[in-house]
LORODO-193554 format. One record per residue (C-alpha): x, y, z; residue in one letter. Coordinates in steps of 0.1 Angstrom, whole numbers, padded with zeros to 4 digits, always signed. Each point is the difference from the previous one (the first is absolute). Layout:
BEGIN
XYZA...
//
This chain:
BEGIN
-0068+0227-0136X+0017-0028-0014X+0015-0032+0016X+0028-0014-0014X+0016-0043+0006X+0037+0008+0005X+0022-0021-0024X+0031-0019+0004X+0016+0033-0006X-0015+0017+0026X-0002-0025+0026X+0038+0000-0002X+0007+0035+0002X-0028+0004+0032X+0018-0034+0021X+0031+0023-0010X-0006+0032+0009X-0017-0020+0034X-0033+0018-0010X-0011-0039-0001X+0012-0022+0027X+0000-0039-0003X+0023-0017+0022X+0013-0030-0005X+0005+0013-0033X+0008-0017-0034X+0003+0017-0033X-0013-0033-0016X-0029+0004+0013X-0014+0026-0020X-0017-0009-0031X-0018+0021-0028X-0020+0026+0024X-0003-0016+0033X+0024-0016+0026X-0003-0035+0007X-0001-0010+0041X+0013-0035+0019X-0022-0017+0023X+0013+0007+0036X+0007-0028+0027X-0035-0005+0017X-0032-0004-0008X-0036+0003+0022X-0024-0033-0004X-0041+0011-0004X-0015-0024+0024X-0031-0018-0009X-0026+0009+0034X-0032+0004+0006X+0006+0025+0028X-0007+0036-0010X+0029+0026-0002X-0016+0031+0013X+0010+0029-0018X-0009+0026+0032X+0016-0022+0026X+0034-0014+0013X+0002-0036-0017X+0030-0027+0007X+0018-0003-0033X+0009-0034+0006X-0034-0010-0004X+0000+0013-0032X+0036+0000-0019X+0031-0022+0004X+0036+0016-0007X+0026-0023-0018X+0038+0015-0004X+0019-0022-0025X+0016+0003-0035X-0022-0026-0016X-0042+0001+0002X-0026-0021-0015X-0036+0021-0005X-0024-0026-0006X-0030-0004-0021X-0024+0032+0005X+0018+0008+0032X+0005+0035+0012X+0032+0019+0013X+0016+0028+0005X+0038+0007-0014X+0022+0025+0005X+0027+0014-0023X+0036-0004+0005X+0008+0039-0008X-0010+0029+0019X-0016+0030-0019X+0000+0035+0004X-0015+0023-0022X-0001+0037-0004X-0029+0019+0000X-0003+0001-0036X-0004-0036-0012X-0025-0030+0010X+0003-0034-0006X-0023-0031-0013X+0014-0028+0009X-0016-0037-0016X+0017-0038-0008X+0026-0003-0030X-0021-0020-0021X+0022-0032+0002X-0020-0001+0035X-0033+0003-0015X+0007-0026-0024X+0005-0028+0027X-0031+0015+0016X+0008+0021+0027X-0028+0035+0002X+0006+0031+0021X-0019+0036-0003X+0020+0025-0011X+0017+0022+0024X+0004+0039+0002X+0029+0017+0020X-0005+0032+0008X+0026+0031-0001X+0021+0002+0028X-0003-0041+0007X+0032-0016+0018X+0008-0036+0012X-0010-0036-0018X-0034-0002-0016X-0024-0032+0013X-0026-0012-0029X-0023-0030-0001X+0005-0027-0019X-0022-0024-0008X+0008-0037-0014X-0009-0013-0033X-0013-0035-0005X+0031-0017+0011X+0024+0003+0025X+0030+0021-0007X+0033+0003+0016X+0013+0036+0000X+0035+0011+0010X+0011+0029+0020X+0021+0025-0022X-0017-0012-0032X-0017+0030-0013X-0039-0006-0001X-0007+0036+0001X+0000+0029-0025X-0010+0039+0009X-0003+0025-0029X+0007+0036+0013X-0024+0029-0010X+0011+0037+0007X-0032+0020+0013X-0004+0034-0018X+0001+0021+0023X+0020-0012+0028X-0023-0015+0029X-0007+0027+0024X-0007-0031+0028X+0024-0028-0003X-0005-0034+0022X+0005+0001+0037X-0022-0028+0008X+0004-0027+0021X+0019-0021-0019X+0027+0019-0003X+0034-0011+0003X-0018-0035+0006X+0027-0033-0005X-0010-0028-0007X-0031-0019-0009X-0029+0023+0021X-0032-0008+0014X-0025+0024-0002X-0001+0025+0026X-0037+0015+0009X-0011+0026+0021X
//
């Protein structure tokens, strides 16, 4: 079993054929074997606390995250937060994503794990950023993000139904 990163090719013929769905959509935005992503219109503020979030119990969010909606942010020096993309996703159950910064973002210091999205994903991804050395004034719709699509060989037998599904918007976590 073989994976295989679709190409500029393929990513075409899969938003096409709507095997692939990204929505806003622009053909621009796809580059050598991956498909750049714009930064959506809110972010979610890490606060800095000494109370404990308790994984196994209700906690106030307030306490703990602060929600900005704008088309202009600044993420300051080593700060954490959590962006969302402008485009909802929707992919079948054949192809995963890994989603990271275009390296233009890295080089003015911005950091962020990679992401995975699983088969059968749909709605706006939300990823951590975390700020560089400096502050740094990012722009909703500039794209920050790029995914590379794999297909999985064979076909996922389980594709996501978790709950994030469908979710819009920058998303705090959601625990049992």
């Amino acid at each position: 079993m073989v994976s295989v990163i679709l190409g500029h090719s393929d990513l075409i013929r899969y938003i096409e054929e709507q095997r692939l769905r990204i929505s806003p959509f622009q053909r621009e935005n796809i580059v050598c074997n991956g498909i750049d992503l714009r930064l959506g219109p809110e972010l979610q503020r890490l606060k800095t606390t000494r109370k404990t979030f308790d994984t196994r119990k209700k906690n106030d969010f307030s306490l703990y995250y602060e929600k900005e909606k704008g088309i202009e942010f600044v993420i300051g020096p080593h700060e954490k937060v959590l962006l969302c993309t402008l485009e909802e996703l929707a992919l079948p159950d054949d192809i995963i994503g890994i989603v990271g910064l275009r390296s233009t973002y890295s080089r003015l210091g911005l950091s962020m794990p990679l992401g995975f999205i699983e088969s059968g994903f749909r709605g706006q991804l939300t990823l951590e950023v975390m700020g560089g050395s400096f502050p740094l004034k990012v722009y909703s719709n500039d794209r920050i993000f790029h995914v590379v699509f794999m297909i999985v060989s064979p076909s996922s037998k389980t594709i996501y139904k978790g709950k994030y599904q469908n979710q819009k918007g920058v998303t705090l976590p959601i625990l049992p």
